[in-house]
C-alpha positions in Angstrom: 90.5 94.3 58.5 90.9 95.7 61.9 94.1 97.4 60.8 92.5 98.8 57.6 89.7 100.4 60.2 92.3 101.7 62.5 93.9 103.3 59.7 90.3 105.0 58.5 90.0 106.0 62.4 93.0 107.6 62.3 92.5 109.4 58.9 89.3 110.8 60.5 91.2 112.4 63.4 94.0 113.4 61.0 91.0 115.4 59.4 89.3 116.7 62.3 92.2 118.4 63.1 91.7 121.1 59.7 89.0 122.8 61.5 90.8 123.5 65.0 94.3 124.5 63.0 92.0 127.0 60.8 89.8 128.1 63.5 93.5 129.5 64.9 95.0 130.7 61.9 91.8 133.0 61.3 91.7 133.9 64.5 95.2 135.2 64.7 95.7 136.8 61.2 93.9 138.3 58.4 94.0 135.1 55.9 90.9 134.1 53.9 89.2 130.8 54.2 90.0 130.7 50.2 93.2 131.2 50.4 93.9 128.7 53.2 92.0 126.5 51.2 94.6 126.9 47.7 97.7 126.8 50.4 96.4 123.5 51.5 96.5 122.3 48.1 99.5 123.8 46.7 101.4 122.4 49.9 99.5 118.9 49.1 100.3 119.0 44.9 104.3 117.8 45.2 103.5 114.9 47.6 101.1 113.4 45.7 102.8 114.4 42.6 105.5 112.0 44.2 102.8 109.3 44.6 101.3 109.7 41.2 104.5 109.4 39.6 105.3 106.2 41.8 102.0 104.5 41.2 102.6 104.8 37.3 106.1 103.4 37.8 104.2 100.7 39.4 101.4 99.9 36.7 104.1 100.4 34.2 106.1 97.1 35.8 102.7 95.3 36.1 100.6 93.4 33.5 98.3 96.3 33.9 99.1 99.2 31.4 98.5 102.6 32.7 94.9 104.5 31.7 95.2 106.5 28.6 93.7 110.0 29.6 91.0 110.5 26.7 88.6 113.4 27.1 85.9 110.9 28.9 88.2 110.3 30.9 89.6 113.6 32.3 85.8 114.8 32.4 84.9 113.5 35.7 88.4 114.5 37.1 87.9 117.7 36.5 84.6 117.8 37.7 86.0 116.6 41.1 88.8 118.8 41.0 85.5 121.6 40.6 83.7 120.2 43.5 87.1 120.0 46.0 87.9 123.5 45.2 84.4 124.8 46.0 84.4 122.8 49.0 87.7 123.7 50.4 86.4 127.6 50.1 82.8 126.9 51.4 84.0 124.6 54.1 86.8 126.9 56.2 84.3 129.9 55.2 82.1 128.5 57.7 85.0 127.7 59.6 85.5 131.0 60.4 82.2 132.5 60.1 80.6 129.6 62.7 83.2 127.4 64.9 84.7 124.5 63.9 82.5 121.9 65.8 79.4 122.9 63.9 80.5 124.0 60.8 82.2 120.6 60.0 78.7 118.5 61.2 77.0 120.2 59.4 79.2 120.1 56.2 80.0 116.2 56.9 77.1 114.7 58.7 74.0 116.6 56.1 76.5 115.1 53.1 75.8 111.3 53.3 72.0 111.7 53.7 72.2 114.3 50.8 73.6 111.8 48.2 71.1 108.9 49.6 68.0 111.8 48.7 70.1 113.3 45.2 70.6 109.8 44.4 67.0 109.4 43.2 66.8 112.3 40.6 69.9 112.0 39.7 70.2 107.9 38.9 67.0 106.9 38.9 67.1 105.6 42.4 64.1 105.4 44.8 64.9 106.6 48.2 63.3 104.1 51.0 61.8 104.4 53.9 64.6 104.3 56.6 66.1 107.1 53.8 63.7 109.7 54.1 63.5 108.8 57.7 67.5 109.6 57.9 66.2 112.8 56.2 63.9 114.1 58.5 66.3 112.9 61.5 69.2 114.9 59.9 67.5 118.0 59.3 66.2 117.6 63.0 69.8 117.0 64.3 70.7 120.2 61.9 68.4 122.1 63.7 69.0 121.5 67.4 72.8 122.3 66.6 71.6 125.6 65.1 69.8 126.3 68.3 72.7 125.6 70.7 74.8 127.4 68.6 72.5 130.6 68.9 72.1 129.8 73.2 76.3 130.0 72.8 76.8 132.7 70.4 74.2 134.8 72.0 73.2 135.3 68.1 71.8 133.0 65.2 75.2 133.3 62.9 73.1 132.5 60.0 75.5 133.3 57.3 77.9 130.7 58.6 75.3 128.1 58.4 74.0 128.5 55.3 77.7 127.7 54.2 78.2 124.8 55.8 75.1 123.4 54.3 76.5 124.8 50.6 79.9 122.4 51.9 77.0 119.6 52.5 75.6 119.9 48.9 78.9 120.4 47.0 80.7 117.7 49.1 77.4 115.7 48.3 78.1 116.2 44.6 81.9 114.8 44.6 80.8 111.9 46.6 78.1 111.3 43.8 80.6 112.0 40.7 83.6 109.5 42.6 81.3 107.0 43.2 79.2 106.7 39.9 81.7 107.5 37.5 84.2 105.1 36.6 87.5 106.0 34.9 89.4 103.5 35.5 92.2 105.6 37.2 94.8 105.2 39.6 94.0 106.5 43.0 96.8 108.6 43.5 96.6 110.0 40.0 93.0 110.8 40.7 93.8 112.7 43.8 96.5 114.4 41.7 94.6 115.4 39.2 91.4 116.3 41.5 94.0 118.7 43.7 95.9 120.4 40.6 92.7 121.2 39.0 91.0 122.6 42.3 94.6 124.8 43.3 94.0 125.9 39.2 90.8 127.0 39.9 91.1 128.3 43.6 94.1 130.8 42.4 92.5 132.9 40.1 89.4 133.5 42.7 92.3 134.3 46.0 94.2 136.6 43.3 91.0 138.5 42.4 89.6 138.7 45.6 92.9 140.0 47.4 93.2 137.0 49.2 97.2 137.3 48.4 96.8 140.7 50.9 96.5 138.8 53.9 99.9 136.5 53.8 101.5 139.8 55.4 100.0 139.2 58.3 101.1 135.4 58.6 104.3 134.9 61.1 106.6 132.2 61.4 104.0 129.8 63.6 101.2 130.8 61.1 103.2 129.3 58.2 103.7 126.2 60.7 100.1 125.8 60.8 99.4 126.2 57.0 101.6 123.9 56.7 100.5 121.4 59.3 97.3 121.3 57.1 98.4 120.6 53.8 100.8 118.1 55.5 99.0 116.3 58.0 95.3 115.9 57.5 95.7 116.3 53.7 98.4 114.2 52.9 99.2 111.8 55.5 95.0 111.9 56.3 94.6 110.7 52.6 97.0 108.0 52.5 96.0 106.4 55.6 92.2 106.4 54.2 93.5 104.9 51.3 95.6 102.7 52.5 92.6 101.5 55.1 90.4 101.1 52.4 92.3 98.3 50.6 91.0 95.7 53.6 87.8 97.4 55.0 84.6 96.9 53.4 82.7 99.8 51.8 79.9 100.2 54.5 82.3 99.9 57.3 84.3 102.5 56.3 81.4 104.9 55.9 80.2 104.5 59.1 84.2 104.9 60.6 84.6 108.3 58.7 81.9 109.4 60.5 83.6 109.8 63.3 85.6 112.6 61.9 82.7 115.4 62.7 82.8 113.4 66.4 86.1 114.3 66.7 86.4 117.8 65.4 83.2 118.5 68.0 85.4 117.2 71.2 88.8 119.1 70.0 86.8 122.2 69.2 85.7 121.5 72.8 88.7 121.3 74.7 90.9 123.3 72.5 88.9 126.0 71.5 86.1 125.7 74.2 83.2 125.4 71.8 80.6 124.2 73.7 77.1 122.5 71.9 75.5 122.0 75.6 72.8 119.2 76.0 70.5 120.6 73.1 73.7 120.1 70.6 75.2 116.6 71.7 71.9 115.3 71.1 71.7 116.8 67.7 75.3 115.8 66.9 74.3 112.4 68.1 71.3 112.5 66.2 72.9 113.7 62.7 75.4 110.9 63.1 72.7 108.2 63.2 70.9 109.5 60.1 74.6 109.6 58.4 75.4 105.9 59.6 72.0 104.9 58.7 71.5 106.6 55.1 75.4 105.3 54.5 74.5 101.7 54.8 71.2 102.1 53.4 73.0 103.5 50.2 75.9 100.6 50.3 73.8 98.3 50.6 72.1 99.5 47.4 75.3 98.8 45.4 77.8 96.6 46.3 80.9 96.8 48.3 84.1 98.1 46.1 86.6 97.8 48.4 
């Protein structure tokens, strides 16, 4: 187990790392967050092409036959691949409009405590106590980040916030459609199918928008970097947290993915001197309790499926 944690840790620092390499690119060329976030995917689609194809291979040689993709099936696959491509958009948007220390805890940390609170309408679930007490310390933790941000900007950069809370609510949703749908599909093949349908949706927005314009400005180390991101924290990020995942319980590797918007917070630090001072570390560390508390307080409604 302790390998299978070490390989979620390190999947959350593979991660972290999208923020800091966008931050960069944006800041050194005219690309859009939108069409970073359809590069990153379109680098991403062969290498888990590769893996989908190999994991069918696999079933094939098993007893286990592989899934046959009805309509219910491909549904909720799609509906993923909806929610990743919104995300990927309304996630380096704030990115660029924000910095990448507070646009990701926002985005990640307000997620969790989302689904625990969307939960109830949405399935029929109650949220407890300690929930609603997550709540109120998230939105807390929300707010003292949004007032060091404005003592470091020298402005309140509203626009990039409300983003990052739109990344909050549509990561919220794919966390909700992954974890109460069941399709019975391969992992690999879900992220597959999750990525090509989120690149199909994502090109027809960057080739509308003029998002194509701004690859003239890339050089040779900009390229690098796009392709750092579709490389690193996408593919080799995913495989480690899958890979983790096969011996690390549910609840424990909720709480160890939290770590990611830790980690983006000290490399936007050092790297790009973001600074949250002592009214944002306290609402950092604040946002990550209520995440680590609403995570086990909604695995521990359900059990573990690792």
């Amino acid at each position: 187990m302790i390998r299978g944690a070490l390989l979620i840790a390190l999947a959350a620092l593979l991660w972290a790392t999208t923020g800091i390499v966008a931050k960069f690119l944006f800041s050194g060329s005219d690309l859009q967050a939108v069409t970073l976030g359809f590069l990153r995917l379109a680098v991403a689609l062969p290498f888990f092409f590769g893996l989908m194809l190999k994991e069918q291979r696999a079933l094939a040689r098993s007893a286990t036959s592989p899934p046959k993709f009805t309509r219910k099936a491909l549904v909720p696959l799609v509906a993923l691949g909806f929610f990743q491509a919104v995300y990927q958009g309304s996630y380096l948007l704030a990115v660029d409009m924000t910095g990448a220390g507070i646009a990701t805890l926002i985005a990640l940390c307000l997620a969790p405590v989302l689904v625990a609170i969307m939960a109830a309408p949405l399935l029929g679930e109650k949220p407890g106590v300690v929930t609603m007490l997550a709540l109120a310390a998230a939105i807390a933790g929300t707010a003292m980040l949004v007032i060091s941000d404005m003592d470091s900007a020298g402005h309140l950069r509203l626009g990039g916030i409300l983003v990052a809370v739109l990344a909050a609510l549509v990561y919220a949703g794919f966390t909700l459609t992954s974890r109460y749908t069941s399709t019975g599909t391969p992992v690999f093949t879900t992220a597959f199918i999750c990525f090509f349908t989120a690149a199909l949706i994502l090109l027809p927005v960057v080739a509308l928008s003029g998002g194509f314009d701004g690859l003239q400005s890339l050089e040779f180390s900009h390229w690098l970097m796009v392709a750092y991101i579709g490389i690193v924290p996408t593919c080799l990020g995913y495989v480690s947290f899958f890979s983790g995942m096969k011996t690390t319980p549910a609840t424990l590797s909720s709480i160890i993915v939290t770590l990611e918007p830790l980690f983006v917070a000290m490399l936007a630090w050092v790297i790009l001197g973001e600074e949250l001072g002592v009214i944002g570390i306290a609402g950092a560390l604040i946002l990550t309790a209520a995440v680590i508390v609403a995570s086990r307080s909604s695995a521990g409604s359900r059990p573990d499926t690792a």
